[in-house]
C-alpha positions in Angstrom: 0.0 0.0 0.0 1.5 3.7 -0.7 0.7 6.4 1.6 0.9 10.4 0.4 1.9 13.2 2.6 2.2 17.0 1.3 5.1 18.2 3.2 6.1 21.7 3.1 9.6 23.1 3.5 10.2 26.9 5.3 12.6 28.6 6.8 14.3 32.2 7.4 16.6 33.5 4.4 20.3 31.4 3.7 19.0 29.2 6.5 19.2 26.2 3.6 15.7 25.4 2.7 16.5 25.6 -0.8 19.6 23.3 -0.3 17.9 20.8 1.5 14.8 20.5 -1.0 17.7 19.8 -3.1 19.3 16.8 -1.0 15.7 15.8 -0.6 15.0 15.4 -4.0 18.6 13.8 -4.8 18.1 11.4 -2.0 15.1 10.3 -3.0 16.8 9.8 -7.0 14.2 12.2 -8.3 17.6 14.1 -9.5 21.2 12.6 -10.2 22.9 15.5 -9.2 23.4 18.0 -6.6 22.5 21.5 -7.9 23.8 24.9 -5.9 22.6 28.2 -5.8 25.9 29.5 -6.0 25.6 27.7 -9.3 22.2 28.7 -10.0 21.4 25.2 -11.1 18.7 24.0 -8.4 15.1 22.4 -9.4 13.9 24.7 -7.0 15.2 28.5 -8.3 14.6 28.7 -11.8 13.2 31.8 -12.3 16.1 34.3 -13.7 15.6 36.8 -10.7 15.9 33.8 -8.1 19.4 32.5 -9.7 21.1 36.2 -9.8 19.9 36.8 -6.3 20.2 33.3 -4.6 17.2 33.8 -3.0 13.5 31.8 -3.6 10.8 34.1 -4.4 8.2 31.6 -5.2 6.9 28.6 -4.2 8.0 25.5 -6.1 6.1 21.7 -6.0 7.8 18.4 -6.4 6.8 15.0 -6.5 9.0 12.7 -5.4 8.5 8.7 -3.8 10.1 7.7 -0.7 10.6 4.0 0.8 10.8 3.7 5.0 10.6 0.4 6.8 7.0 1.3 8.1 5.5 1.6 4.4 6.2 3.5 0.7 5.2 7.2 0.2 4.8 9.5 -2.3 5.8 12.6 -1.0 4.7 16.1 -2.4 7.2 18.1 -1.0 6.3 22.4 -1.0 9.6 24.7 -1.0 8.8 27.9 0.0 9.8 31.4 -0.3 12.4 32.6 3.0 11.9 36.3 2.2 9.8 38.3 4.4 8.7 40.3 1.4 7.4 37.1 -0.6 5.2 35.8 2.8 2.3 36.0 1.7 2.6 33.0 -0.7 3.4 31.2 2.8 0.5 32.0 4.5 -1.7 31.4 1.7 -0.4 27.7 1.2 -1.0 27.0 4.7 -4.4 24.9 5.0 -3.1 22.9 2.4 -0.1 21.2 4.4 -0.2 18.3 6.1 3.2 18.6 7.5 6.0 20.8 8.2 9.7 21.0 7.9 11.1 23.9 9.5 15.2 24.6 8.7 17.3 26.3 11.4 20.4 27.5 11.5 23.0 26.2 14.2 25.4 28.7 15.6 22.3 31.0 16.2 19.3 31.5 17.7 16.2 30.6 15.7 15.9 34.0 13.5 13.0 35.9 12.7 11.2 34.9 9.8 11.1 31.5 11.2 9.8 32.8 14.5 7.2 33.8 11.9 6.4 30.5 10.2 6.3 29.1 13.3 3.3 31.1 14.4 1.3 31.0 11.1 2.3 27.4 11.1 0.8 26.3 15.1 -2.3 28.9 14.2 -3.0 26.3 11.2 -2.6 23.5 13.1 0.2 21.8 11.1 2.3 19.1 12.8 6.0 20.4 13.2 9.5 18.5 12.6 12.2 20.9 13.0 15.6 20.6 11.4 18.9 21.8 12.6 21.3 22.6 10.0 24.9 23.2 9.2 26.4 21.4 11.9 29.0 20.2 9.6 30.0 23.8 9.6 29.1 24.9 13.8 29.4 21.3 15.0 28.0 21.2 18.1 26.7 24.6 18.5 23.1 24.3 18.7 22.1 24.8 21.9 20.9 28.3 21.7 19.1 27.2 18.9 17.1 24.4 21.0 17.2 27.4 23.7 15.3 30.2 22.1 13.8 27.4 20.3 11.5 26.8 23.9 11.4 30.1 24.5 9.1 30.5 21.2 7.1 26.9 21.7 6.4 27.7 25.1 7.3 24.0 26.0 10.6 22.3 25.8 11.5 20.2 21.9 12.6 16.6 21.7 16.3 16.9 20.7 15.9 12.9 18.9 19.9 13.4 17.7 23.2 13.2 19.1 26.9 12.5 18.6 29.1 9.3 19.4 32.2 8.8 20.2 32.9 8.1 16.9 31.7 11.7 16.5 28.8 10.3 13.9 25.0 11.7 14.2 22.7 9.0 15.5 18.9 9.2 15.2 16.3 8.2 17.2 13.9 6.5 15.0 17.0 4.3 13.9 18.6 3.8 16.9 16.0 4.2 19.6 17.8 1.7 22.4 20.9 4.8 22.8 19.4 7.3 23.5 18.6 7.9 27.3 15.7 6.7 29.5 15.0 10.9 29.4 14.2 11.0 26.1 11.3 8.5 25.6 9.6 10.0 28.7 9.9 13.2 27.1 8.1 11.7 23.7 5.4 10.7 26.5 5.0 13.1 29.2 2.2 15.7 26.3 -0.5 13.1 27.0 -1.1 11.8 30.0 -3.0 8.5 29.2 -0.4 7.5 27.4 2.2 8.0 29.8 0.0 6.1 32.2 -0.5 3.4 30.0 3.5 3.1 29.7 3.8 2.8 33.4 0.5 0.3 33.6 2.5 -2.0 30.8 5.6 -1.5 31.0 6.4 -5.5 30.1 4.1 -4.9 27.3 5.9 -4.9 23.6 4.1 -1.9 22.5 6.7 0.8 22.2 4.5 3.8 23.4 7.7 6.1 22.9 7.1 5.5 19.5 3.6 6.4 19.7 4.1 9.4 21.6 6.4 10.4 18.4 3.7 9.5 15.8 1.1 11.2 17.5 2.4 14.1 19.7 3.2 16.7 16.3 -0.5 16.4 15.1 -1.8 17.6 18.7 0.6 20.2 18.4 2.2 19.8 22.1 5.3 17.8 21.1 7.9 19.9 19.0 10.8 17.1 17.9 13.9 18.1 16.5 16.5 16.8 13.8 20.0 18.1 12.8 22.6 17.5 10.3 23.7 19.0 7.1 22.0 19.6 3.9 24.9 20.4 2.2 26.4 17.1 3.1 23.3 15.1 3.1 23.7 14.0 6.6 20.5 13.5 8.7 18.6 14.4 5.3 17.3 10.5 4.7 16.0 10.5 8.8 14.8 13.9 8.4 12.6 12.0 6.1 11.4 9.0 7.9 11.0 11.4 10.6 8.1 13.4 8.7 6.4 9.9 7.3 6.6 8.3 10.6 4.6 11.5 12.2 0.8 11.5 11.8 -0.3 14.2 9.1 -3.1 17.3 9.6 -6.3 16.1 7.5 -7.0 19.4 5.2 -10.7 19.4 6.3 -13.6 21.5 6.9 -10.7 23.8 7.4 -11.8 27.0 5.8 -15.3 28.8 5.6 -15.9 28.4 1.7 -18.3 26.4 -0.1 -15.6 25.3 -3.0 -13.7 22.0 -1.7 -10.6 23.2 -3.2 -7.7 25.1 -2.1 -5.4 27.5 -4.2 -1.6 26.9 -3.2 -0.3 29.2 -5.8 -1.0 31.3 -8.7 0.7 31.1 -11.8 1.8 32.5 -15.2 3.2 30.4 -18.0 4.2 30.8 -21.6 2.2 29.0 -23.9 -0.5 28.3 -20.9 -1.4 31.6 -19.5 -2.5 32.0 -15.7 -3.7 28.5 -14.0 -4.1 28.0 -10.3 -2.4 25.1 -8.1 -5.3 23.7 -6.3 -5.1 21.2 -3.9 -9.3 18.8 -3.7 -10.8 18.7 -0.8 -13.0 15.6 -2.0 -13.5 14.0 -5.2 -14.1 16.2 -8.0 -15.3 15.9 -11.5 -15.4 18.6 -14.2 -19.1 19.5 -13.8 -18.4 20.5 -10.5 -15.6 22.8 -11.0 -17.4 24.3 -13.4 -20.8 24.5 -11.2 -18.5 26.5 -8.1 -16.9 28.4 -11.3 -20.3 29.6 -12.4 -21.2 30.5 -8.9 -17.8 32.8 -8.1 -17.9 34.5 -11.3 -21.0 36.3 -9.9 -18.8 38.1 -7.7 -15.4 37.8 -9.0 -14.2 38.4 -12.5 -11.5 36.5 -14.6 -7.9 36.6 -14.6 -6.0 38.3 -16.9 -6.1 36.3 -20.4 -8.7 33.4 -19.0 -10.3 31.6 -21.8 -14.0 30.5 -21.4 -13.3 28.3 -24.0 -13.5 24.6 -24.1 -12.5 22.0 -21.4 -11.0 22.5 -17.9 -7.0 21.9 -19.0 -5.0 20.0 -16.3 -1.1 21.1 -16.0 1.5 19.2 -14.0 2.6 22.2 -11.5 5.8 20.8 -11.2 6.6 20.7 -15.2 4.1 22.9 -16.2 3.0 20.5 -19.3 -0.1 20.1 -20.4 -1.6 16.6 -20.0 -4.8 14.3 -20.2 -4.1 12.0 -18.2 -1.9 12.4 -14.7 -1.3 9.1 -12.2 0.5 10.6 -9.0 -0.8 9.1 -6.1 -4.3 9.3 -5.0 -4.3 12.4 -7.0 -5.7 11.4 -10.1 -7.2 12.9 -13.7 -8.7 9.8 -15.2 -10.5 10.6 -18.4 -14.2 8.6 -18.1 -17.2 9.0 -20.2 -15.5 11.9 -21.3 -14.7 14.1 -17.7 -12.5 14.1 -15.5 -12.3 13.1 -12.1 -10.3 15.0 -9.4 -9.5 12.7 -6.1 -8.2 14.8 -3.1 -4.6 14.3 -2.3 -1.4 16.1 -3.7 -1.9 19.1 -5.7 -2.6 19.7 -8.9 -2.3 22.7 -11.9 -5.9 23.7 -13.4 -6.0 26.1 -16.0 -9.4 27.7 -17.8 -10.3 28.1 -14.1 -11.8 31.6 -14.0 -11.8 32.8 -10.8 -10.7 30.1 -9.2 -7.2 31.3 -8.3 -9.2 34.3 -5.6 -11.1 31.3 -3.9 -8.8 31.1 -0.6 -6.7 34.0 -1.7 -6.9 36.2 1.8 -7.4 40.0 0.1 -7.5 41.4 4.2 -4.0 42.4 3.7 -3.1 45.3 4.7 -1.6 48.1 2.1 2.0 48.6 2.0 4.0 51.4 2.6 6.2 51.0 -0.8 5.4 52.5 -4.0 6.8 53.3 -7.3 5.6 55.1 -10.0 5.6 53.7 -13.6 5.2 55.6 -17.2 5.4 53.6 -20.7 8.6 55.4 -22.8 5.2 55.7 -25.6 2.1 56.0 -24.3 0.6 53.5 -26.9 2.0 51.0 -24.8 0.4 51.3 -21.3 -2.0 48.5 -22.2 0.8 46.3 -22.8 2.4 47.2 -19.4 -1.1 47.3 -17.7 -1.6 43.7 -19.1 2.2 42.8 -17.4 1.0 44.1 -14.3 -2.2 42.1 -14.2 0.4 39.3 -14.4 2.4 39.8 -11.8 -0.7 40.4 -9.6 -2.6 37.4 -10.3 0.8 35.7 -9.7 1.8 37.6 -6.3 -1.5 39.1 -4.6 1.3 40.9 -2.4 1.5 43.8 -5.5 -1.2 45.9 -6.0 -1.8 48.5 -9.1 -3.6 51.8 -8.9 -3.7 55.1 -11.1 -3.6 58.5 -10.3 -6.5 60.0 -10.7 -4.3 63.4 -11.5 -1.3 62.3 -13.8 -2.9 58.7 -15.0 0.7 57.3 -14.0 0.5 53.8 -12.8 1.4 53.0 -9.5 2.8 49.8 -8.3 2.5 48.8 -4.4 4.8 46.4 -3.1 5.8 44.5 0.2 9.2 46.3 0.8 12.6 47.3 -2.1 13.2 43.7 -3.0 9.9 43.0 -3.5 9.4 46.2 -5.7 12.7 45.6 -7.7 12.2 42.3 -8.4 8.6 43.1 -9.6 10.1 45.4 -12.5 12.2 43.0 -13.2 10.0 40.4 -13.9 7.4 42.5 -15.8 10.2 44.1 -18.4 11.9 41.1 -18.6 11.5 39.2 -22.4 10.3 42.5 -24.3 11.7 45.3 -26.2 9.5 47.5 -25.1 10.9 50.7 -22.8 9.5 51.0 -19.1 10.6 54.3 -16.6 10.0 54.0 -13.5 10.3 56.2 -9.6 12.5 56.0 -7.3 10.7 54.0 -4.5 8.0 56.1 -2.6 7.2 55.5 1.0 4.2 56.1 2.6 4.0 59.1 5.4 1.3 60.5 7.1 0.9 63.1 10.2 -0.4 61.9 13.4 -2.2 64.2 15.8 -0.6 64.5 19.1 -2.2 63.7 22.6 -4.7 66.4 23.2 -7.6 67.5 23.5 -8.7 71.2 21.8 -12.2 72.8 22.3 -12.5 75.5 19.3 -15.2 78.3 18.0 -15.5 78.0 14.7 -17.2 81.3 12.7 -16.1 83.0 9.3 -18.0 86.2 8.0 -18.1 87.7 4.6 -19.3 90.1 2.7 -18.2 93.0 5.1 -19.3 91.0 8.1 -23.0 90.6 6.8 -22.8 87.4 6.0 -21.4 84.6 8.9 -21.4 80.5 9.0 -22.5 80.6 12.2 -20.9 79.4 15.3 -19.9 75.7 15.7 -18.1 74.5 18.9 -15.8 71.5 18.8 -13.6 69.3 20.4 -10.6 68.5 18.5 -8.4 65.3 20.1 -6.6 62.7 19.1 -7.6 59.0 18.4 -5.5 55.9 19.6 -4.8 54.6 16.0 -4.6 56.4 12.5 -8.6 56.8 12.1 -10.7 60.2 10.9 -13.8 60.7 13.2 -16.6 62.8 13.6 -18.9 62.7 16.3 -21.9 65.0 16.6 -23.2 65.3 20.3 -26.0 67.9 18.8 -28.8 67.0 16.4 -28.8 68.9 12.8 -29.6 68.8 9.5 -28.4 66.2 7.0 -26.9 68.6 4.7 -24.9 70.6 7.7 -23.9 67.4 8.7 -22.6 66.2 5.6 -21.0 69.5 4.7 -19.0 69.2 8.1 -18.1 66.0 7.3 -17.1 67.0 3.9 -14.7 70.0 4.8 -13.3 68.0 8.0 -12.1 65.3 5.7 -10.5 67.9 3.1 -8.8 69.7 6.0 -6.7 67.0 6.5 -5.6 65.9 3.3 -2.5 68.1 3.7 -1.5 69.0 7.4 1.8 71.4 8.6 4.0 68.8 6.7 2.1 68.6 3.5 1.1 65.0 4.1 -1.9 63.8 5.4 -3.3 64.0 8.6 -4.9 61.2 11.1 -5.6 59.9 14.8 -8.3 62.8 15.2 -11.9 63.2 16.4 -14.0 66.4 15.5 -16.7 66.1 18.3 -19.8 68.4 17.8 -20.7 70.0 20.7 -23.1 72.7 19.4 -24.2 75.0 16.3 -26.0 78.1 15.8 -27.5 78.4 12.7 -27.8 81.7 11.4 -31.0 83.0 8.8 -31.0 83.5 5.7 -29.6 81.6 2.0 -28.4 77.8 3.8 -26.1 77.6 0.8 -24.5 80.0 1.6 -24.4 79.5 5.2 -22.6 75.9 4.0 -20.3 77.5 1.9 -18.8 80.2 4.8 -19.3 77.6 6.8 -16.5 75.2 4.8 -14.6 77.6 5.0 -14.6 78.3 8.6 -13.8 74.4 9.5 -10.9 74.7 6.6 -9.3 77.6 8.4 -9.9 76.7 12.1 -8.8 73.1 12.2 -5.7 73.8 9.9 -4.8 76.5 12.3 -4.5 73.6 15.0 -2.5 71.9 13.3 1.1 73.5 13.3 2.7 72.5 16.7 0.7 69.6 17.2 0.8 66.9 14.8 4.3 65.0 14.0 5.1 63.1 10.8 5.5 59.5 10.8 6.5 56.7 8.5 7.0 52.7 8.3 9.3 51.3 10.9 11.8 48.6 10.0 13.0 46.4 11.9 16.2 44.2 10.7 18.6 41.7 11.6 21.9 41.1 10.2 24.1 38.5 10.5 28.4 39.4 10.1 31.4 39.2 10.4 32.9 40.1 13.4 35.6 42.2 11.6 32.5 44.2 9.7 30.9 44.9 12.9 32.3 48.0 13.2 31.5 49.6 9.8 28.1 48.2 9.5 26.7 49.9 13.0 28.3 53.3 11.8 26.2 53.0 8.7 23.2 52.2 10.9 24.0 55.4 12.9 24.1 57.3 9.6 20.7 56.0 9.0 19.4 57.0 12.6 18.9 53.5 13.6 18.8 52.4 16.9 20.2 49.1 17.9 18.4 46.4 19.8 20.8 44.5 20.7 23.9 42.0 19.7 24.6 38.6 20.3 28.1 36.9 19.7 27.5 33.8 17.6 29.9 30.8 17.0 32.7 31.2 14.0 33.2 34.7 14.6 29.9 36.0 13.4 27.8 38.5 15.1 23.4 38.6 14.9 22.5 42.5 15.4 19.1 43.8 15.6 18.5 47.5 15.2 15.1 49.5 14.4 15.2 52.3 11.9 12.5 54.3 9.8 12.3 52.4 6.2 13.0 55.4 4.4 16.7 55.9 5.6 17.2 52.0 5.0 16.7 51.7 1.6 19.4 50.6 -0.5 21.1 49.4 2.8 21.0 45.4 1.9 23.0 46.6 -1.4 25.4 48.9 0.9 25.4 45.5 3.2 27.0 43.1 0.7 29.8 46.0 0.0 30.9 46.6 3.3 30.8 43.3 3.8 32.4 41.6 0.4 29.5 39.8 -0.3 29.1 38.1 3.4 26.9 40.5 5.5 23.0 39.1 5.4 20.1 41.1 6.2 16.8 40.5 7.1 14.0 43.6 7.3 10.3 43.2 8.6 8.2 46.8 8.0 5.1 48.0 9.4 3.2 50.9 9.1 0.6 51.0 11.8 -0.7 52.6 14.8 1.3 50.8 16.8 4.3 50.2 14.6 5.6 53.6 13.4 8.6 55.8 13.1 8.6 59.7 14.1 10.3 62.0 11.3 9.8 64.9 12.3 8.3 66.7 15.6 
């Protein structure tokens, strides 16, 4: 009998996910050689901006089988991207996995985008294996890893690895008996029926150790832990058995939609077009994708160049070929009576699918901070680019395109520089045609400052014979970056909504020029005067214009994104990588002393003085330094520019 398991792979940046996909796949004798990034030559990184960089910026599939003494798999493993920038295309793969590999890095404590996965990872309920790598480089230099490791779990891992004599890794799955008596209680001790059992039979042959293992990473209370090298290949094959022996998350019932499939990842492809990695839920045959197709389209349009033509097309994700006919596993497109049949299992590539890529697609994000603007060298081609855009966005829901309602430029919003850069990239590569673009924009706005300001408001005109009237208000701030109006007085619609109107316009531009928030206007009373109301409306206007601009100076500040970043150096670049943080007004956290001479700093600076720094990073550093930023822009995650 074969068993399936959809295994995805994550980590933090250069912690070796990508080279252990590799190993995995080798290993396994899906490939007969090794590939590197250095080399640019991994099944993984194929995409031209993700062999120049060294980095993965999208998520990749692989089918691969895999033979253990406790039964024959066919695994579908999931590498993912390590880039804070690209996370959304985690997240959104999430429901789908049935288990997880997560990559550390010895010689370090466990670093911040996989404190990250981590969380997204225990909110979804998927069973956790973690992996310890590099210890052919750091040796035995892992216990800060394990350390901060508990600090993040809340409860101790299972270490299931250790050295002999002989200085060789053993494994507990293989060598159970050498491990200490600790160990198996500590596979036990997160359910307490079984560890009663295990006293009530302990001459029994059932080896509830074992059990505890199997079953403890599914409840999510028992966190076991792996090392070795992925470079080398040691601990890879274990790492393996490991996974299979674990008991899998069932992808069920697990998401509030009435389509039993889940979208992985969205794709373009030459000669195909966009098509959606879905992964069935139940069994499916054509007539019902295309009875929940007919049902989403109501609300959600197609992608960019959908067909409505002809028959659902079924692409291998991890060739991107189009086939009839696909046997992996106990996913299968069998051809009968002239439909297909989808059986749930491993993932699958479905093109002619509408709007099927949006189903699970989470569109709550929040907007980002980073912006450039884009102009076509001849206007005749904005279409063309417009089209490229809507590309890259059904790819990567983390862009987003608008246009200015003044210029008609094109904007495009990104998750942070990279994110941007590698966006243009990908859009102009493969065409002729001429693209200018902005220097990155980042988002600012002014925030009103703690207080509370009660205010007559009154304009006359017309040599005093006309007046607005006389409004009193309270102006104070808000805790977050919200625009409110309260009225603690009854009036007439149209007052109200002229208030309303000219509050909101008064704070489009503030003392800085940018826009203003965290304010309430509360309306404490009004005294209508007689006569024309539209003109009463109009003064009026301009009497909340003048007065709540006039508070403004003095006591709102200007704010932007915060970032915070790691980086991970030398010891001998220390030195010249704080000063250029000091030079970018960043202040640091703090900084630990790792093993071969490297030091992990953490510092907090606004984004807008840290652009270009990862570039400034591999300089000062010949090529070594790696960096690491997470921004925010939010009420509660903000820099101050200027007071």
């Amino acid at each position: 009998m074969k068993y399936y398991r959809t295994v995805g792979i994550f980590a933090h940046i250069d912690s070796g996910k990508t080279t252990l996909t590799e190993r995995i796949l080798y290993e396994s004798g899906k490939i007969s050689a090794v590939g590197s990034i250095e080399d640019g030559n991994t099944e993984s990184d194929s995409l031209q901006e993700e062999i120049e960089r060294g980095i993965s910026i999208r998520t990749t599939f692989h089918s691969l089988p895999w033979q253990t003494d406790f039964g024959t798999f066919q695994i579908q493993l999931v590498d993912t991207p390590g880039h804070i920038d690209f996370r959304n295309q985690v997240t959104d793969l999430l429901p789908a996995m049935e288990t997880a590999v997560v990559v550390l890095e010895a010689g370090t404590v466990v670093q911040s985008q996989a404190r990250l996965v981590i969380e997204e990872l225990r909110k979804a309920s998927v069973p956790i294996v973690f992996f310890i790598n590099k210890l052919d480089r750091f040796g035995d230099e892992y216990l800060d890893t394990l350390v901060s490791l508990e600090e993040i779990l809340g409860v101790a891992p299972v270490c299931l690895f250790q050295k002999t004599e002989s200085g060789a890794l053993e494994y507990y799955l293989n060598h159970s008996h050498s491990f200490a008596k600790k160990v198996d209680e500590e596979l036990l001790s997160w359910n307490d029926e079984l560890l009663i059992s295990s006293w009530n039979q302990s001459s029994s042959s059932a080896n509830f150790a074992r059990i505890g293992l199997k079953d403890g990473p599914k409840s999510g209370k028992l966190f076991p832990v792996y090392g070795g090298s992925a470079k080398t290949g040691e601990g890879v094959r274990e790492l393996l058995d490991l996974l299979l022996w674990t008991n899998p998350k069932v992808p069920t019932d697990i998401i509030p939609w009435a389509y039993p499939l889940l979208v992985l990842s969205r794709r373009m492809a030459e000669g195909i077009g966009p098509y959606a990695v879905v992964y069935p839920l139940k069994d499916l045959n054509e007539l019902d994708l295309l009875s929940m197709t007919e049902t989403f389209l109501q609300s959600v349009p197609l992608p960019p160049n959908a067909s409505n033509d002809g028959l659902f097309q079924f692409i291998d994700p991890e060739t991107e070929e189009t086939t009839q006919e696909i046997h992996k596993g106990k996913l299968v497109l069998l051809k009968q009576n002239e439909r297909f049949l989808l059986y749930p299992g491993e993932p699958v590539a479905l093109r002619n699918v509408q709007g099927i890529g949006n189903w699970n697609q989470k569109d709550q994000r929040s907007p980002s901070p980073f912006s450039i603007v884009i102009e076509p060298e001849e206007s005749s081609d904005k279409e063309f680019w417009l089209c490229r855009l809507e590309e890259l966005v059904w790819e990567d829901p983390g862009y987003q395109t608008a246009i200015k309602e003044d210029t008609g430029q094109i904007v495009l919003f990104g998750r942070g520089e990279l994110h941007l850069e590698i966006g243009i990239k990908r859009i102009s590569g493969k065409t002729e045609k001429k693209l200018t673009f902005s220097s990155i924009n980042i988002a600012k706005l002014e925030l009103f400052k703690k207080m509370s300001h009660k205010v007559a408001l009154e304009h006359r005109a017309f040599e005093d014979q006309k007046s607005s009237g006389t409004l009193i208000a309270v102006l104070e701030d808000t805790a977050d970056f919200s625009k409110q109006i309260a009225f603690e007085v009854s009036l007439p619609e149209e007052v109200k909504n002229s208030i309303e109107m000219s509050f909101k316009e008064a704070c489009l531009h503030g003392f800085y020029g940018e826009e203003v928030c965290g304010l309430r206007l509360r309306i404490l009373s009004y005294e209508m005067p007689k006569g024309d109301l539209q003109t009463t409306l109009t003064l009026l206007k301009v009497a909340i214009l003048a007065g709540v601009k006039e508070c403004f100076p003095s006591n709102t500040y200007l704010v932007g994104p915060l970032t915070e970043i790691e980086v991970m150096v030398d010891s001998d670049h220390l030195g010249v990588v704080l000063s250029d943080l000091s030079r970018r007004d960043a202040k640091v956290v703090s900084i630990i002393e790792a093993v071969a001479g490297k030091s992990h700093l953490k510092a907090n600076a606004p984004a807008q003085n840290l652009l270009g720094f990862s570039g400034a990073l591999r300089n000062m550093t010949k090529g070594i330094g790696i960096s690491w930023e997470r921004t925010a822009f939010t009420s509660e995650f903000y820099a101050v520019l200027k007071e």
